[in-house]
FINUKOL-793581 format. One record per residue (C-alpha): residue number from 1; x, y, z. Coordinates in steps of 0.02 Angstrom, whole numbers. Example, Ala and Ser with C-alpha at 12.3 -4.5 7.8 and 13.67 -1.06 7.14 Angstrom:
<nodes>
    i      c1      c2      c3
    1     615    -225     390
    2     684     -53     357
</nodes>
This chain:
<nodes>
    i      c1      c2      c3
    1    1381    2518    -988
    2    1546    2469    -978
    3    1686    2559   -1082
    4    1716    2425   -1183
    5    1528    2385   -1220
    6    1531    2562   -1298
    7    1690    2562   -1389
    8    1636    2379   -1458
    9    1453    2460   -1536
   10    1559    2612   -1579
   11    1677    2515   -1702
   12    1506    2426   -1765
   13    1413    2576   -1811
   14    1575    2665   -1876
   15    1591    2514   -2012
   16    1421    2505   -2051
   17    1418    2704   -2093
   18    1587    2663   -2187
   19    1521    2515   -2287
   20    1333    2625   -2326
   21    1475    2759   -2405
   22    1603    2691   -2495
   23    1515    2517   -2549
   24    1375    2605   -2628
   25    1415    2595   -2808
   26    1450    2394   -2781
   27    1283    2365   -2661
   28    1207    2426   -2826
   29    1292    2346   -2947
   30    1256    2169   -2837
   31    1080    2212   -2838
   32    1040    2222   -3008
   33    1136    2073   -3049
   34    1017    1999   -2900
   35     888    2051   -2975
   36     927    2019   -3148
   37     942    1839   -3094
   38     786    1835   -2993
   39     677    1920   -3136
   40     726    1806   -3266
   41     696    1649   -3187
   42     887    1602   -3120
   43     934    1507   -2978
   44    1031    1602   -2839
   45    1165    1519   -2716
   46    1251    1595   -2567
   47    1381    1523   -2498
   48    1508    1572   -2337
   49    1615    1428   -2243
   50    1643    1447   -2045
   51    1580    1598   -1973
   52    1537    1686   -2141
   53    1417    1535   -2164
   54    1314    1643   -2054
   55    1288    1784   -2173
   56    1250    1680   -2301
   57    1103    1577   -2198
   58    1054    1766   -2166
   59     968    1786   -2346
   60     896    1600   -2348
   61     722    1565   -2314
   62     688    1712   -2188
   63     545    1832   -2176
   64     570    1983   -2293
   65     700    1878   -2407
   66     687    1835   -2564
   67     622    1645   -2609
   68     749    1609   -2757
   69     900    1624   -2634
   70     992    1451   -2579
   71    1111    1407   -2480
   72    1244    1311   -2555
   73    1285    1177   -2413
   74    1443    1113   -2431
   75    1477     932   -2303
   76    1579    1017   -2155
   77    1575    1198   -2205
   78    1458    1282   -2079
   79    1576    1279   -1942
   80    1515    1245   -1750
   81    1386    1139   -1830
   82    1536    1004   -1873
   83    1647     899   -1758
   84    1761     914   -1728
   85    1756    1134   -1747
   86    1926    1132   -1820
   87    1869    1029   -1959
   88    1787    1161   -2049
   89    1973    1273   -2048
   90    2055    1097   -2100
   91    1906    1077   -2265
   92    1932    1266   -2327
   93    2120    1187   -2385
   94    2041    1046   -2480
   95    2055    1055   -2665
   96    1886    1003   -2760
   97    1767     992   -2621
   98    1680    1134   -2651
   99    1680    1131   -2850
  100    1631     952   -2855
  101    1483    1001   -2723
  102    1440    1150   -2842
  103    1423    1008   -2988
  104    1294     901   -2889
  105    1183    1037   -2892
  106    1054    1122   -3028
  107    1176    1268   -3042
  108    1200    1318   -3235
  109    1277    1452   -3317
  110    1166    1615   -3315
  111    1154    1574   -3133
  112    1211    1710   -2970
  113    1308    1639   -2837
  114    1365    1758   -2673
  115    1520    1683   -2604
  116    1585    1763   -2444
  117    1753    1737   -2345
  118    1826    1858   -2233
  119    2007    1842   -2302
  120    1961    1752   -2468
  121    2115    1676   -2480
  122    2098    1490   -2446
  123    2068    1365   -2564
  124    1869    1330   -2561
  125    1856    1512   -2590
  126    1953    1528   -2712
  127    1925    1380   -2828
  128    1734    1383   -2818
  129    1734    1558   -2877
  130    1833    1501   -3018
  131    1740    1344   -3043
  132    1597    1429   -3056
  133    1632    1577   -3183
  134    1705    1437   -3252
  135    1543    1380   -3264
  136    1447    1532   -3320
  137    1373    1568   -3152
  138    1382    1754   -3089
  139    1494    1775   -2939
  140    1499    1897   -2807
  141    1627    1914   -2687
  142    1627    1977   -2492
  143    1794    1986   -2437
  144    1909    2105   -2346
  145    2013    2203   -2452
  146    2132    2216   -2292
  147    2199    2025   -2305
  148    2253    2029   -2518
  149    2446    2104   -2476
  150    2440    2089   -2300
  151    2418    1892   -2282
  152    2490    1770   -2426
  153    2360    1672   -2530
  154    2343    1480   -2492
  155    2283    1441   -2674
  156    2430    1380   -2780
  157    2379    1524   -2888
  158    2433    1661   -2758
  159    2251    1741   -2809
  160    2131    1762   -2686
  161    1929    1780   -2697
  162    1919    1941   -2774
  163    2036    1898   -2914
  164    1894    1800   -2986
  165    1714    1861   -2961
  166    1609    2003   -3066
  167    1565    2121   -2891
  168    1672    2143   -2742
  169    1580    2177   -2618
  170    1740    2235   -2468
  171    1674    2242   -2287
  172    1824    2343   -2225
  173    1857    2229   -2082
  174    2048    2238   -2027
  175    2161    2074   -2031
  176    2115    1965   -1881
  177    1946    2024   -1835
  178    1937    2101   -1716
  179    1893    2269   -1641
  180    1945    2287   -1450
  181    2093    2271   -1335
  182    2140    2249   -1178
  183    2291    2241   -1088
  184    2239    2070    -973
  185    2194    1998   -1168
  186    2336    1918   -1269
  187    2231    1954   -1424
  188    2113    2080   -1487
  189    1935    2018   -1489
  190    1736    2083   -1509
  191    1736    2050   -1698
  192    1614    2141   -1810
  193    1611    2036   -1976
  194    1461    1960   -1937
  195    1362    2097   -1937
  196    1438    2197   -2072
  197    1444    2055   -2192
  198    1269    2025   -2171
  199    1212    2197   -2153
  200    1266    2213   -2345
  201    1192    2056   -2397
  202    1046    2133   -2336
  203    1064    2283   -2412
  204    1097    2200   -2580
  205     933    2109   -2570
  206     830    2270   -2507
  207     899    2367   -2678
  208     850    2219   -2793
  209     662    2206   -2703
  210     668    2406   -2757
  211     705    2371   -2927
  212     587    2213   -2947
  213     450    2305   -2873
  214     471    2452   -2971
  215     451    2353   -3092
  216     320    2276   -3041
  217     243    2433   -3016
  218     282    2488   -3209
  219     195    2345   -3290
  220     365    2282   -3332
  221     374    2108   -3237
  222     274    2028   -3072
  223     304    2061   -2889
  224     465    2003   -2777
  225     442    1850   -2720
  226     454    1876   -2553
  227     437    1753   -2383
  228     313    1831   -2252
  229     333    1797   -2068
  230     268    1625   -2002
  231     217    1702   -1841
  232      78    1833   -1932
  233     -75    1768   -1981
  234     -96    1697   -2143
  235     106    1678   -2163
  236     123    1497   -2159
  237       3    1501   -2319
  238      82    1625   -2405
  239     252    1558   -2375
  240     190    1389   -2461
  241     120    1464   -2605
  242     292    1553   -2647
  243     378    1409   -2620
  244     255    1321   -2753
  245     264    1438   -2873
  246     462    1448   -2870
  247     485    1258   -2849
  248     593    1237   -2996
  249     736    1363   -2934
  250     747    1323   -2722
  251     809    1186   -2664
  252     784    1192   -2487
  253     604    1087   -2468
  254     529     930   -2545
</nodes>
């Protein structure tokens, strides 16, 4: 294994064991809101632009997730999937894209929303967090703390994402992303946001199946709704059946 191979898993693990640490109080305070929301019936959105698209995706329709979750898709936001690429940098500037996509959907207040952006401090960010507290939704925020002080806002506002949601959720990741140099590089690269990021989305999701099934367990409410695998037997059944039964809060099938 190359040097830099091990320095780049290095830097991974060490965030990881930073995150488990000192994000614990927030992971929990995510999940029950998660969980609160998924109990009583709520709808739940997730939504990341670019790269932390990806992380959101992560907790949509996927084996072991939880059915209620949705992404919230806004036109050009998902990165390599648009056309040119740098059109999804030029959308994350555009006032009212993102709150008027937000409006087009079932969303109402008493809903949970996870909005995640590295440096939260462009516009999309920004104003659909607003928008939707605005709203009544729940909002919680994965971000860097790193950026707020270190890079200036791009919302007129000079606020940036975690000026406006009810959790923080901070993946520690420094300013510019990423975790290796060499001297033949002009830039430092082998970023590790990706798998932070979603390794607490994950995390929030695995403590609100806990409580739910605890629960459950208690008498006090029904099971997680939870997708199976496709690729086990029987999965493919299952999977429909939870979709059926929580029809009315996902939005991601006819």
């Amino acid at each position: 294994m190359s040097e830099l191979v091990g320095r780049y898993f290095e830097a991974a693990i060490a965030h990881l064991q930073r995150v488990r640490t000192e994000e614990a109080e927030n992971i929990e305070a995510a999940a029950a809101l998660l969980a609160e929301a998924v109990s009583g019936d709520r709808r739940v959105f997730a939504f990341g632009a670019g790269h932390s698209s990806l992380a959101a995706q992560d907790v949509v329709y996927r084996a072991g997730g939880l059915v209620p979750i949705n992404l919230l898709e806004v036109p050009g936001m998902a990165g390599v999937t648009v056309m040119p690429a740098p059109l999804s940098s030029a959308l994350e500037r555009v006032s009212g894209l993102a709150t008027t996509t937000l409006d087009l959907t079932p969303a109402t207040s008493g809903d949970l929303l996870f909005l995640i952006s590295l440096s939260g401090r462009q516009t999309m960010p920004v104003e659909l967090a607003q928008h939707a507290r605005a709203r009544g939704l729940k909002v919680i925020g994965l971000t860097s703390l790193a950026y707020p002080g270190a890079v200036p806002s791009g919302h007129p506002s000079g606020t940036y994402l975690k000026d406006h949601c009810d959790v923080v959720l901070d993946n520690k990741i420094a300013v510019g992303d990423g975790e290796l140099t060499h001297p033949g590089a002009e830039t430092t690269f082998g970023p590790v946001s990706t798998i932070v990021t979603s390794a607490l989305m994950q995390a929030v999701v695995a403590s609100a199946v806990e409580r739910l099934a605890d629960a459950a367990l208690a008498g006090e409410g029904a099971a997680p709704p939870l997708f199976r695998s496709g690729n086990v037997p029987g999965g493919t059944e299952w999977n429909a059946k939870q979709m059926t039964d929580n029809a009315d809060r996902i939005f991601y099938t006819f």
